[in-house]
N, C-alpha and C positions, 0 to 999 in steps of 0.2 A: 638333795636340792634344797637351799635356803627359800626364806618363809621371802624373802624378794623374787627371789625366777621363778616361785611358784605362782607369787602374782601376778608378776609379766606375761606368764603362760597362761594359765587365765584368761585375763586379759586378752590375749592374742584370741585364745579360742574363741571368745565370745568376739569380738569382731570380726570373724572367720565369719561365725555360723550368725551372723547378724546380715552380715553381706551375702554369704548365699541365701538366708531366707527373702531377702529383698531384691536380688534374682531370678527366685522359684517364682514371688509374686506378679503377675502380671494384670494391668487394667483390663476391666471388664468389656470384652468386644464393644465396638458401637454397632445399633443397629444397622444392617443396610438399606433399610425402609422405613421412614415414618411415613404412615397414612393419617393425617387430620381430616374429622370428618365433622364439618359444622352441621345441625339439623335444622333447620330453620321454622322455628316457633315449637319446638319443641316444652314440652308441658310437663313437669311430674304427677301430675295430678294423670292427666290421660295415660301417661306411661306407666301408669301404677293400677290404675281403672281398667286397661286391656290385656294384663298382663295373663288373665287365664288362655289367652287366644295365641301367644306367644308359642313357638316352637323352641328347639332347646341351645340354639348355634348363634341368637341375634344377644339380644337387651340380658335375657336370663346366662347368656358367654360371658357377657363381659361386666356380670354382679358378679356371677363366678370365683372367674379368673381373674380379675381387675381390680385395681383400685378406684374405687368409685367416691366421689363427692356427693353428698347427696343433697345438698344446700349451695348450689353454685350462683353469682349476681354477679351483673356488672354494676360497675365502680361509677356510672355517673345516668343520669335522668333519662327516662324515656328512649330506649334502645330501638334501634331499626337494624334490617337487616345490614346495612352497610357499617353502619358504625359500629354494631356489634361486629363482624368481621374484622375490621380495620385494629377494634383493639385487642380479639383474640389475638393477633399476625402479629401486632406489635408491641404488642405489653403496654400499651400508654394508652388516653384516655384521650377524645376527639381535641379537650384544650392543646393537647402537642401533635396528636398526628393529623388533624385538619379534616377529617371525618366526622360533620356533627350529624349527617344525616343521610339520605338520598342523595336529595336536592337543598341547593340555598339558594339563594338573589345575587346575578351578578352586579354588585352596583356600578357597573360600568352601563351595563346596559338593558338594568332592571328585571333580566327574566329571568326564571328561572335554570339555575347549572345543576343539569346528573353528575353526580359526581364522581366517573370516569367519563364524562365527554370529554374530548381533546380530537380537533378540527386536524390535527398534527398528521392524525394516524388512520389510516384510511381500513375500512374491515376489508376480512375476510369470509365471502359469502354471506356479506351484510351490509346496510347500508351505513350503520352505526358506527362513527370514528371514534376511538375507547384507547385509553391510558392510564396506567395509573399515575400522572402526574399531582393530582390534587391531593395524593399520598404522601405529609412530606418527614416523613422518617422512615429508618428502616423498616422490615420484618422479618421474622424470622426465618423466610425461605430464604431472604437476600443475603443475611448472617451464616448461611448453610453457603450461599454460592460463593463467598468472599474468603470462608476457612476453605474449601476443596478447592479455590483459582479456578472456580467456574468447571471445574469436572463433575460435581454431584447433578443430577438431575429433577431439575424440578419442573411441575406440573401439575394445573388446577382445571378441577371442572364441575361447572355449577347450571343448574338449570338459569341460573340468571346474571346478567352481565355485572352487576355492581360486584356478586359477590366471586364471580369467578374472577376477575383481576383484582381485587383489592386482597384475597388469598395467595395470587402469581405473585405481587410483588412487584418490583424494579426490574429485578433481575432474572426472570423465569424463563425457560425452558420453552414451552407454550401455555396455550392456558384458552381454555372454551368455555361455551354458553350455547345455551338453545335457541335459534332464533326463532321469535315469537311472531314472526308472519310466515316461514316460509319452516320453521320444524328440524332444518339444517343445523349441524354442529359449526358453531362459526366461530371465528378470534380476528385480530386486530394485528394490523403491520407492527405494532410496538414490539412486537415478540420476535419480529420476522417473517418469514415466509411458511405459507402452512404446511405441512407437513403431507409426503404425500403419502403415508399409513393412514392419515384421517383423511385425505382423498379416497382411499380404499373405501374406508368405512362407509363414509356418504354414498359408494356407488352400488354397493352391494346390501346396506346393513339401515338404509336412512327411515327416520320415523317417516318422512311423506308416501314412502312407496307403502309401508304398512297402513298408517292411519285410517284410511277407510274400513277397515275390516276392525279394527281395534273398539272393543265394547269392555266398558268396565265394568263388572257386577262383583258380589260380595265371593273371598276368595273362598269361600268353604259354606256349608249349613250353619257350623256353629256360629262363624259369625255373622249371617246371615237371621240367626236365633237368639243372638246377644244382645242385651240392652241395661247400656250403665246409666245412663239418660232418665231423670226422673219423668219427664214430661211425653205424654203420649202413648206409652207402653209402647211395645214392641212394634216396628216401625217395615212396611211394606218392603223387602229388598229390592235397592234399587238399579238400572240399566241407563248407564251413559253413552251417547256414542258420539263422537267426535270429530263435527262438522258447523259449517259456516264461516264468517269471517274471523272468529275466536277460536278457530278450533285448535290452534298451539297454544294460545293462553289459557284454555279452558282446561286441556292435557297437562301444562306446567303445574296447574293445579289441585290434581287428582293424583289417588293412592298408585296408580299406574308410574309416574313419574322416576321414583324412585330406582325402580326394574330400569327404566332407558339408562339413567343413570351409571348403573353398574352395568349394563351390556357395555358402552362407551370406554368406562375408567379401567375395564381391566382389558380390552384393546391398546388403550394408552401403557398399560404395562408390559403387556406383550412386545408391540409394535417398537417401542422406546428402549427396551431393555435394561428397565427397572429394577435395583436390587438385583444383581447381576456379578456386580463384584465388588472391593472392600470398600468403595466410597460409597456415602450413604447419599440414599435419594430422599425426595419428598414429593408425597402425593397428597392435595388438597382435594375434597370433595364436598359437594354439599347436597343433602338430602331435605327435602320436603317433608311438614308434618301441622301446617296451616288446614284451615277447613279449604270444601272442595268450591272454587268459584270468588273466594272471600263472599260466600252466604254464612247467615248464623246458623248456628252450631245446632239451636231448634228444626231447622232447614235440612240441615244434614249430616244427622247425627249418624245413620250406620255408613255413609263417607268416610266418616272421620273415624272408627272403630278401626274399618278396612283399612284409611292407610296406615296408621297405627300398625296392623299386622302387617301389611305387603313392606312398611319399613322395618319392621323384624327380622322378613325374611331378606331382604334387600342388604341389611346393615351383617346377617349372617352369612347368607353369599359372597360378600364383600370379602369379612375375614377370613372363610375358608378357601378363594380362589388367591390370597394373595399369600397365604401361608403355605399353599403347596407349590407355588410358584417361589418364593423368596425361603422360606424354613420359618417354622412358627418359632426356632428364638431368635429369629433376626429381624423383625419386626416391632415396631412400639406403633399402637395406636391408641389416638385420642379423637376422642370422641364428646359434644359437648352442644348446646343449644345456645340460639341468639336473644334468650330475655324475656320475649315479646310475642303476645298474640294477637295477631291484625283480626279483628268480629267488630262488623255492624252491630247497631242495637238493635235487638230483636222485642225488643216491647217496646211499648207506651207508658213510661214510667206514671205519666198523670192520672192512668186508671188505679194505679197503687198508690196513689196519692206520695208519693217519692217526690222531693226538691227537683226539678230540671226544667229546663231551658234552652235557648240555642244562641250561642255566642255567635254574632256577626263578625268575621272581622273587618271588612271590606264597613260595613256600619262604624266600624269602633275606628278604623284607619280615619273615614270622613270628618267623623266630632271629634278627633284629638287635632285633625288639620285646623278644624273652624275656633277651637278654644287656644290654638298657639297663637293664630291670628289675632285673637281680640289680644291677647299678651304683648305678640312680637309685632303686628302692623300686618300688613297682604303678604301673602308669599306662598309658595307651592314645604312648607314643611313635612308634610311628610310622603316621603317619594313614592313606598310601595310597602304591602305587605306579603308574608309567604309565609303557612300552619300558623304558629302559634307570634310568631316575630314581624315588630316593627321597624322600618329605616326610616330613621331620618335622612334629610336633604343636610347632608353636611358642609357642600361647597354653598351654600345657604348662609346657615350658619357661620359659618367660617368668614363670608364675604362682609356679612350683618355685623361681625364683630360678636355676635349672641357667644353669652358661656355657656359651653355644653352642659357642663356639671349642672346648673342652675335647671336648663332648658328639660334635661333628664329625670330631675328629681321632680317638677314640675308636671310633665308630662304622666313620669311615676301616681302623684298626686291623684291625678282626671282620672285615670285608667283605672283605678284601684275601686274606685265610686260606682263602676259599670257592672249590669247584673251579670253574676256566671262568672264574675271575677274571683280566683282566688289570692294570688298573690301577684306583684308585679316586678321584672327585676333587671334595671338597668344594664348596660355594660359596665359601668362603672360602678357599680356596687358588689359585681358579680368579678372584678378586676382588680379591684382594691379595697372590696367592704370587708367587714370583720366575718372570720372565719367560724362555721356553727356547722355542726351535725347537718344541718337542713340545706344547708346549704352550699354542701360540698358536690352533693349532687349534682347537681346547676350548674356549678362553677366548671364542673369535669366535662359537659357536655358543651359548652361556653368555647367556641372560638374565634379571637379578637378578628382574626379575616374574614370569618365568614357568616357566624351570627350576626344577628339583627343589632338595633339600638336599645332593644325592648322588649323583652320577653314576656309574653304573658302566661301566669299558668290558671286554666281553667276549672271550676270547681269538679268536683267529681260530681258527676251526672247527667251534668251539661255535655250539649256538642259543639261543636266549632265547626262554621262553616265558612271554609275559603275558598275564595274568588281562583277561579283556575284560568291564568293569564294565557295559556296557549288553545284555551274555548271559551261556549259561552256555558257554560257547564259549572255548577260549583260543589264542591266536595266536604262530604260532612265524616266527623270524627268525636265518637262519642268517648267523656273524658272519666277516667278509671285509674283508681291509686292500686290493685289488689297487687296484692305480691305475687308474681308468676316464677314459680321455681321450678328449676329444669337441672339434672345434674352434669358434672365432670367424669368421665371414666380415660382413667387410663389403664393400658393392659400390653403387657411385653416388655423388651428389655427395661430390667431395672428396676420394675416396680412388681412388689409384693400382691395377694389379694386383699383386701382391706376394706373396710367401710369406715367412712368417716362420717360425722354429720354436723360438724361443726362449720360454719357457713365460709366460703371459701371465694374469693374475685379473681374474674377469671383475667386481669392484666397479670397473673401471676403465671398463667400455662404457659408465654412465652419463654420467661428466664428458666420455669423449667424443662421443657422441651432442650432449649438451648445446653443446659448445665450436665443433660444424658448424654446429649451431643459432642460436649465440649468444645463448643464454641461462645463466641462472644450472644449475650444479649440483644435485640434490636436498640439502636443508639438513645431513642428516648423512653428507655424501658426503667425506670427504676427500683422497681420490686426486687425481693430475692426468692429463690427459688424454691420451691416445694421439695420434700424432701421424698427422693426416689422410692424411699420404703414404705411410704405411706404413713411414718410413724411420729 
């Protein structure tokens, strides 16, 4: 054989055996379940402080086995539970997905909009009409119903109505919440008709028929013996029981919660036939981990210990009933906190001689009215306030011929002079001003539909007390810069055990979620994707 045919031959071989090794190879199954499981006010500090009380299937699983973040944030100012949700689901930041809070002003008719009300869609075993139309990009559940043409299965359920559809999506499956007068698993026409496996449930399984009997006490001695809490020493164990006119808001709020939770979501898996066969589903859940009541944390510290551990066991339940049910490698779960911890002030700063004060706004609304007057002539300029944000009277303006820019930066001016003022920040500063480290925050939390004309941010220390337009009632919010760090875990297909601690935003779980998946991104997602191995 010449020194040519032996090269040709060669040649052949290696393209032989190049082509069956790229035959042998095949992509890595996709899961057939992702479980996303949001915590809601989830703490590292507390989750690192109870960790002795922990058992061995929950939090200490999934340091484990998981890849874990141990420095997770969101990418824009002052998180709530909604907007935290909205931009887990969609990788984008309230400025594109329309999520800057709960609630905003409608300024069509001044008052305040939840932000899934929608008059459209009438509930289910509720009186509450819910959509997610104020949602307006995708998520990543909808990105999952759009690759499988609507065969994959998806499904959310959350003690509370913001975050349990703003999880479902557009396009979900169904999707529930507890209702908070009557204790019932309830959902909304948007979805469709309810399903009659959660009729099941409700007849046989519903919190109202148990609640009277239902008393929370600490789950064991030890922690009933524990105290991480510097204040008080070791604290009376305490007994709740769960009655009056609050008695499902009060239970929404306790280490008990959790338990309803998972009784519920893996009905929903059973009943639905969840991770079942090769198309992949999705399950959204959201777990409690806020103090018991919104009392401070002085109030009820071995509350907060308990649910700490009853979410332990809760979040360990979870993974073991859904891994025997689907196969622990066909699963990918994530698991991850919304930011934020809703606590009154529990002291009187002024006996510690500490800076503070109480910012009016409904005060500060009236003398920005009376000072645009002496400026602009008589007029109603400023229409309303709501938390931290002013409206202007635009069809005002606009009639007066007044330049906003002028009117804005002006108003900026007055506002900044008021005690308990820390910064103040236009729309138009926040829309067009020069870009800064400080300011990106603000600007991600910033949307041109629904924010205000006028943000104010409060000093730290101060409280903010707003006019509550639906009573006569007014609501105070004491103002806190502390970094609140909570991690990311992911555990199942795909990803390695790993610890990371390098600080990580959580618009980024969506592209990757989506990139294990192999599907597209939600549409206003622009990040890239975490890389599977944790590496």
């Amino acid at each position: 054989m010449n020194s040519n045919s032996t090269y040709r031959f060669i040649s052949t071989l290696a393209v032989l055996f190049s082509f069956y090794g790229a035959e042998a190879q095949t992509a890595p199954a996709l899961p057939k379940l992702v479980v996303n499981v949001v915590i809601d006010q989830l703490r590292s500090d507390y989750l690192e402080a109870f960790a002795p009380l922990y058992g061995e299937k929950g939090f200490r699983r999934l340091m484990q086995d998981g890849c874990v973040y141990t420095q997770a944030e969101y990418p824009f100012a002052s998180p709530d539970r909604a907007s935290a949700t909205a931009c887990l689901y969609t990788g984008a930041t309230p400025y594109d997905n329309g999520i800057t809070s709960q609630r905003w002003l409608d300024r069509e008719t001044l008052r305040p909009l939840y932000c899934v009300d929608d008059s459209k869609y009438k509930g289910h075993l509720t009186t509450e009409a819910s959509s997610p139309t104020h949602l307006s990009v995708s998520s990543i559940s909808d990105e999952l119903k759009i690759a499988t043409e609507g065969k994959g299965i998806v499904i959310s359920v959350s003690p509370f109505r913001d975050a349990a559809i703003l999880s479902a999506g557009h396009a979900a499956d169904a999707c529930f919440w507890l209702n908070e007068l009557t204790g019932q698993w309830c959902s909304t026409s948007y979805y469709g008709s309810y399903p009659s496996w959660a009729l099941t449930y409700s007849r046989y399984n519903s919190l109202p028929q148990r609640i009277n009997d239902i008393v929370w006490t600490p789950s064991n001695e030890v922690v009933g013996n524990f105290s991480y809490f510097v204040s008080g020493g070791l604290k009376k164990p305490f007994e709740h029981k769960f009655k009056g006119n609050s008695t499902f808001r009060e239970f929404k709020s306790s280490g008990l919660i959790n338990e309803e939770v998972n009784k519920f979501a893996t009905h929903c898996i059973a009943s639905s036939g969840m991770g079942l066969d090769a198309i992949t589903d999705m399950l959204s859940i959201t777990y409690y981990a806020g103090s018991y009541n919104r009392l401070p944390v002085s109030d009820c510290p071995m509350e907060l210990q308990d649910t700490y551990v009853r979410l332990d066991n809760a979040l360990g339940g979870l993974i073991d009933e859904v891994e025997k049910r689907v196969g622990a490698g066909n699963v990918l779960f994530m698991v991850t906190g919304t930011g934020y911890f809703d606590e009154p002030a529990s002291a009187d700063l002024t006996a510690y001689r500490i800076p503070t004060g109480t910012f009016d706004m409904h005060r500060a609304e009236m003398l920005l009215n009376v000072y645009l007057v002496a400026v602009y002539g008589q007029g109603q300029w400023v229409e309303s306030s709501l938390g931290n944000e002013i409206y202007l009277n635009r069809k005002l303006i606009e009639q007066r011929n007044i330049n906003l820019t002028e009117m804005l930066e002006m108003s900026s001016t007055f506002i900044i002079q008021l005690a308990g003022v820390k910064d103040v920040y236009t729309s138009q500063r926040l829309s067009f001003g020069a870009w800064t480290p400080g300011i990106s925050k603000m600007r991600n939390a910033y949307n041109p539909h629904r924010s205000g004309d006028i943000l104010i941010q409060i000093a730290p220390g101060w409280s903010l007390t707003e006019v509550n337009v639906s009573s006569t009632t007014n609501k105070q919010n004491i103002s806190r810069e502390s970094y609140t760090t909570f991690p990311l875990f992911f555990m199942g297909a795909g990803f390695d055990p790993n610890k990371i601690e390098t600080p990580v935003s959580i618009d980024y779980v969506a592209p990757t979620v989506a990139k294990v998946l192999r599907i597209r991104s939600p549409n206003a997602c622009g990040k890239p994707a975490l890389r599977p191995n944790c590496q």
